[in-house]
N, CA, C and O of each residue as an XYZ file, in Angstrom:
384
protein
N      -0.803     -4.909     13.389
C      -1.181     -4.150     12.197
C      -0.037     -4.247     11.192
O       1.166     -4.219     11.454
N      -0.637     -4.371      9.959
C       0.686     -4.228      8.514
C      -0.076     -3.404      7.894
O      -1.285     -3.249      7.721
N       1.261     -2.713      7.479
C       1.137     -1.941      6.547
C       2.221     -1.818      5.116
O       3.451     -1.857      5.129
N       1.447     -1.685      4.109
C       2.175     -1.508      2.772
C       1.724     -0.612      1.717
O       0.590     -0.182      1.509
N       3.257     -0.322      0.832
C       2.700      1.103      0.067
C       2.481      0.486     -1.595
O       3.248     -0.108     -2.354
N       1.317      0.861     -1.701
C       0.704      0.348     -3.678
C       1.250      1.349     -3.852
O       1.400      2.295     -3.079
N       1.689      1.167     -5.198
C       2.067      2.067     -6.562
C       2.080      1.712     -7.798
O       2.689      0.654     -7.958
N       1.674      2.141     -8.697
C       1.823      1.556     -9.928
C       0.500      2.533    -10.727
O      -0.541      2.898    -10.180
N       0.750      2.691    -11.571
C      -0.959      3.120    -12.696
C      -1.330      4.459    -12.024
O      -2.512      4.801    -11.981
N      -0.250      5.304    -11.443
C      -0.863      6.234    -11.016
C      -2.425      5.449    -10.304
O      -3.543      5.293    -10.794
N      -1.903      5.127     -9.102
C      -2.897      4.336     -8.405
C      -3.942      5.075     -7.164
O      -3.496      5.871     -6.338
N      -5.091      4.733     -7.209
C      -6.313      5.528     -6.524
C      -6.619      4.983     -5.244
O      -6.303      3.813     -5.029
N      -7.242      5.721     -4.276
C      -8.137      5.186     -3.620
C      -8.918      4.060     -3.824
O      -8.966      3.016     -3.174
N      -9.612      4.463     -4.958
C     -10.813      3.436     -5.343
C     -10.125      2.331     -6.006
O     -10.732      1.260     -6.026
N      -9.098      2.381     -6.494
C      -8.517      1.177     -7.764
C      -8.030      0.475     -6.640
O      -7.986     -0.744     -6.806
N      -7.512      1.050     -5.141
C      -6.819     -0.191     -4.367
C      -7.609     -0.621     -3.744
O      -7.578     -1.808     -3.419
N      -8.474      0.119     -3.411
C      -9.558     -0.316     -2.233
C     -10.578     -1.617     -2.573
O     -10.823     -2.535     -1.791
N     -11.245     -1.422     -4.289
C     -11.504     -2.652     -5.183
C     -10.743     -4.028     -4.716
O     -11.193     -5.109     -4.338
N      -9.915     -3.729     -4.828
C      -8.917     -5.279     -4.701
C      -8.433     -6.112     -3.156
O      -7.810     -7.142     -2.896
N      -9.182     -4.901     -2.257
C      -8.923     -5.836     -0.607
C      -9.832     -6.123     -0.114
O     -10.921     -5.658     -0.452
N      -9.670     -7.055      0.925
C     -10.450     -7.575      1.531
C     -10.739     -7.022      3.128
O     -10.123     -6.159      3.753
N     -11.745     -7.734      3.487
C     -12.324     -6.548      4.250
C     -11.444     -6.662      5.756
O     -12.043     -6.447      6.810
N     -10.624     -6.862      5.752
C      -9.073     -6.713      6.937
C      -8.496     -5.606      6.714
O      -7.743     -4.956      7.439
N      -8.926     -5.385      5.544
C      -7.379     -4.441      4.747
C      -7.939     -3.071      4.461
O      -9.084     -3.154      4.020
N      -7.574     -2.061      4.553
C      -8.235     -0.559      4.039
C      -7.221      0.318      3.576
O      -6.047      0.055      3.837
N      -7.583      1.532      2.789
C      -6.956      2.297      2.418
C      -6.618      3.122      3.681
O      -7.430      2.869      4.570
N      -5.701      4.009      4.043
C      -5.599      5.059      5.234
C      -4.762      6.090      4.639
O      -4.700      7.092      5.353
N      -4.134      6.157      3.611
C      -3.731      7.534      3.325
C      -3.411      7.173      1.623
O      -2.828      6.187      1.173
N      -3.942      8.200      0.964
C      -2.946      8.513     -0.341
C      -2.152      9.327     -0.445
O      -2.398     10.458     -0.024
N      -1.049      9.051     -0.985
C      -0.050     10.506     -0.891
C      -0.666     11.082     -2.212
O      -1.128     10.535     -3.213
N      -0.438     12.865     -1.707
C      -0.984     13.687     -2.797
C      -0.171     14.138     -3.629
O      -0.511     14.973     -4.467
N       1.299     13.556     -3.517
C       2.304     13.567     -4.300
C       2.450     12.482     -5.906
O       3.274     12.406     -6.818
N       1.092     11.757     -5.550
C       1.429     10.307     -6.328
C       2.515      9.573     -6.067
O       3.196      8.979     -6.903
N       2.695      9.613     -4.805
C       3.767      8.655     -4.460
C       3.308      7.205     -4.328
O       4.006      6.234     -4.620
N       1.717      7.149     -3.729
C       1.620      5.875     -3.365
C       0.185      5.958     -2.731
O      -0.497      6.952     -2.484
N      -0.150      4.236     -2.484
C      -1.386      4.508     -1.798
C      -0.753      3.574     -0.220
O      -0.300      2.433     -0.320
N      -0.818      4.110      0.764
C      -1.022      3.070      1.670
C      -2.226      2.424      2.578
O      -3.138      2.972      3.198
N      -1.781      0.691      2.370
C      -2.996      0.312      3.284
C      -2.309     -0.052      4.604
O      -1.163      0.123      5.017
N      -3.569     -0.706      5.199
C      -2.863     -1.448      6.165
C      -4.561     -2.534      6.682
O      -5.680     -2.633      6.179
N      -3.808     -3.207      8.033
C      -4.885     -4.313      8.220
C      -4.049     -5.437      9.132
O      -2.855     -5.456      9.431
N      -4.972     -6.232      9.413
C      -4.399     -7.686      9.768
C      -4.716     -8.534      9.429
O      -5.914     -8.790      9.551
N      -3.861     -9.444      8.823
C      -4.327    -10.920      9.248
C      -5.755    -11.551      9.540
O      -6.385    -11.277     10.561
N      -6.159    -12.318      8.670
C      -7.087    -12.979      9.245
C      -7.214    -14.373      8.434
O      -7.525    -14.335      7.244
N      -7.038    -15.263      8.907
C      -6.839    -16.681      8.455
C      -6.404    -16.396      7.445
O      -5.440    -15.632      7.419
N      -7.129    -17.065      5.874
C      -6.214    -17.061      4.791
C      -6.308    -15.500      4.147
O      -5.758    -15.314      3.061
N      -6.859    -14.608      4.675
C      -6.557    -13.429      4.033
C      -5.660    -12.159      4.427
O      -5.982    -11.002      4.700
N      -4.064    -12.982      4.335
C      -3.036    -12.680      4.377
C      -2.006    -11.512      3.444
O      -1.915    -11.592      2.219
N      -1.418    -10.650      4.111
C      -0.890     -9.646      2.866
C      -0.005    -10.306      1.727
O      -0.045     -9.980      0.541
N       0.894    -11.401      2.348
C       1.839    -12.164      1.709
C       1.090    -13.029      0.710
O       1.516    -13.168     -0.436
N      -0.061    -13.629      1.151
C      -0.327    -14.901      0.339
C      -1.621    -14.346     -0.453
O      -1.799    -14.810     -1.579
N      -2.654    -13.276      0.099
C      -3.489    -12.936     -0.907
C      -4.149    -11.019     -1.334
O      -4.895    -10.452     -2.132
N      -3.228    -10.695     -0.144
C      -3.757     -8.780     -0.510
C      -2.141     -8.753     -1.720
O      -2.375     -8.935     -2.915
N      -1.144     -8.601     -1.428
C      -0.367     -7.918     -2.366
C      -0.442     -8.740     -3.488
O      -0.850     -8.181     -4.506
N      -0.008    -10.524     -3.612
C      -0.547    -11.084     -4.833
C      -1.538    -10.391     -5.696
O      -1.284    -10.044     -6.850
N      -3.096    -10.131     -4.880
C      -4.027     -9.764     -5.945
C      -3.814     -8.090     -6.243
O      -4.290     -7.672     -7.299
N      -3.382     -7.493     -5.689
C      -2.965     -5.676     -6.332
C      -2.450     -6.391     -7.244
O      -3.168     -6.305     -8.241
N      -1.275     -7.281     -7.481
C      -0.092     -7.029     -8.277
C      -0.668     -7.552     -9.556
O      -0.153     -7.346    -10.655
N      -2.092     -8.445     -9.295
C      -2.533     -9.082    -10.897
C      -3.567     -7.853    -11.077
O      -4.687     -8.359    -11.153
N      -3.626     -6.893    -11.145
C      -3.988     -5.425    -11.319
C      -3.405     -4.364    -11.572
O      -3.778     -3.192    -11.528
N      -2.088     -5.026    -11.948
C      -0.604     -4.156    -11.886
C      -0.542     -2.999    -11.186
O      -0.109     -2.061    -11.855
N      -0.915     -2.672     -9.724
C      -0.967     -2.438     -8.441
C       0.244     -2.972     -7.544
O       0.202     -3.471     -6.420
N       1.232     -2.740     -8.298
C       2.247     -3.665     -7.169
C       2.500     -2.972     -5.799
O       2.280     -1.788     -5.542
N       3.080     -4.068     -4.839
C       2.739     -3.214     -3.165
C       4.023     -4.006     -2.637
O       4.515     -5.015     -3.143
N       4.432     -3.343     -1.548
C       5.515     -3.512     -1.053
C       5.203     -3.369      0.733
O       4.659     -2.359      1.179
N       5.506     -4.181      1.366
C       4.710     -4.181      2.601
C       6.415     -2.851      3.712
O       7.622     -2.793      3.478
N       5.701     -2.239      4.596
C       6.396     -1.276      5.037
C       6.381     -0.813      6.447
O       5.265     -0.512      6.870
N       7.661     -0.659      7.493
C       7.781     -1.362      8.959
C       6.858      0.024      9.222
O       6.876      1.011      8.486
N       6.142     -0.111     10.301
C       5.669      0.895     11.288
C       6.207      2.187     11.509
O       5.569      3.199     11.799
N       7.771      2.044     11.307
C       8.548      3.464     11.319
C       8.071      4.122     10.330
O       7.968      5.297     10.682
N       7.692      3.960      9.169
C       6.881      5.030      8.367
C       5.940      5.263      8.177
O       5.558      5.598      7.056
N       5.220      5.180      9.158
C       3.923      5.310      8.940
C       3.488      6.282     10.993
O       3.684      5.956     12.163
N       2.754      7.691     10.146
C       2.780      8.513     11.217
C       1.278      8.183     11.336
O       0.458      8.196     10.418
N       1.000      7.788     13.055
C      -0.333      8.664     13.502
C      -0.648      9.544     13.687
O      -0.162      9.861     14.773
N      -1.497     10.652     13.150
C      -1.222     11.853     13.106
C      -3.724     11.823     13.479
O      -4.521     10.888     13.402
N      -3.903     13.139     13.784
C      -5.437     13.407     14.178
C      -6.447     13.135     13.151
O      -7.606     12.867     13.471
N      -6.079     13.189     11.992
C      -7.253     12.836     11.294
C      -6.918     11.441     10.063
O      -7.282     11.376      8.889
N      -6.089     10.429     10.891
C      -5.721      9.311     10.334
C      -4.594      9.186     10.219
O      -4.013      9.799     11.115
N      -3.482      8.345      9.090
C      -2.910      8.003      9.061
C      -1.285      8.741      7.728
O      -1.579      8.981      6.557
N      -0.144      8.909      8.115
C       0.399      9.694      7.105
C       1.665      8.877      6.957
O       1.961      8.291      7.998
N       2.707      8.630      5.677
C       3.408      7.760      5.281
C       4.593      8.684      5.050
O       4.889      9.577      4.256
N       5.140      8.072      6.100
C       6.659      9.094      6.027
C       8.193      8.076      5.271
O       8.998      7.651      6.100
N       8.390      7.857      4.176
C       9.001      7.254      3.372
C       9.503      7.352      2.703
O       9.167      7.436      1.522
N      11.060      7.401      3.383
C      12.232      7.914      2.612
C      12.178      7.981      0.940
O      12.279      6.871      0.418
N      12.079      8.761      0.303
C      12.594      8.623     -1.100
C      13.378      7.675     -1.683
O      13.082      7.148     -2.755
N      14.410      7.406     -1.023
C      15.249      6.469     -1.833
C      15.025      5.175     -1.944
O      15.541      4.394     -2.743
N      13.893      4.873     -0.755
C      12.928      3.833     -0.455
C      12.065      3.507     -1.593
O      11.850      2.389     -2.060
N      11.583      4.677     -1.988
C      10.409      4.288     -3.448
C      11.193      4.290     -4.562
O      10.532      4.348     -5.598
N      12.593      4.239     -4.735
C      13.159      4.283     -5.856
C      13.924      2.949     -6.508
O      14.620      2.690     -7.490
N      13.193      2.060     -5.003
C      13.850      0.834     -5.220
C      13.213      0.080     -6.289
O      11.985      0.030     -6.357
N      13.911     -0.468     -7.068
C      13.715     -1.701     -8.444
C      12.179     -2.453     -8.166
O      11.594     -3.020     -9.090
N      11.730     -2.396     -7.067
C      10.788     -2.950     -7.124
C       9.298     -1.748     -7.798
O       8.345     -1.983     -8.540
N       9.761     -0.489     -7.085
C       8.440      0.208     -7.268
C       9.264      0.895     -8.885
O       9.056      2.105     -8.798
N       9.943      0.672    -10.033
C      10.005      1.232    -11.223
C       8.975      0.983    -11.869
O       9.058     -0.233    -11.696
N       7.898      1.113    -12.581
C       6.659      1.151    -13.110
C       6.978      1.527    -14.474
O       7.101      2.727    -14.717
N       7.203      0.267    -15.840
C       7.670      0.788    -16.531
C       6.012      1.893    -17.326
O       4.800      1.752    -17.162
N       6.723      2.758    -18.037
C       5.564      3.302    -18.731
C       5.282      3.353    -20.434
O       4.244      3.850    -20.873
């Protein structure tokens, strides 16, 4: 399983979920607007590297793929435990 956190456009459920393929799903939004995370696997060419984060990012949806340590199983799905200083990296700045 991979998992990675979208951000950008004050980003939705529905705005990320549009753009994956059917490997890939939404499992938690933070209600902070921190982020959306998906996750999924692999399946021949519909890869996170070569075609899920590419296509968020031409949606200006940019995504950042994120190790297993942050990401809690918890009873009614999935919850994204991710350091702050983590989302503050140069990659997730969203200019406005």
């Amino acid at each position: 399983m991979r998992y990675a956190i979208i951000r950008g456009n004050h980003a939705t459920q529905e705005q990320v979920q549009d753009y994956l393929p059917s490997n890939y799903n939404v499992v938690h939004v933070d209600p902070n607007g921190q982020g959306v995370l998906i996750a999924g696997e692999d399946d021949h060419g519909w890869t996170m590297d070569d075609y899920v984060l590419p296509r968020l990012a031409s949606g200006l949806l940019p995504g950042q793929e994120v190790w297993p340590l942050f990401v809690s199983d918890i009873d009614n799905g999935y919850r994204m435990d991710v350091p702050p200083q983590f989302l503050q990296t140069r990659l997730f700045k969203v200019k406005t």
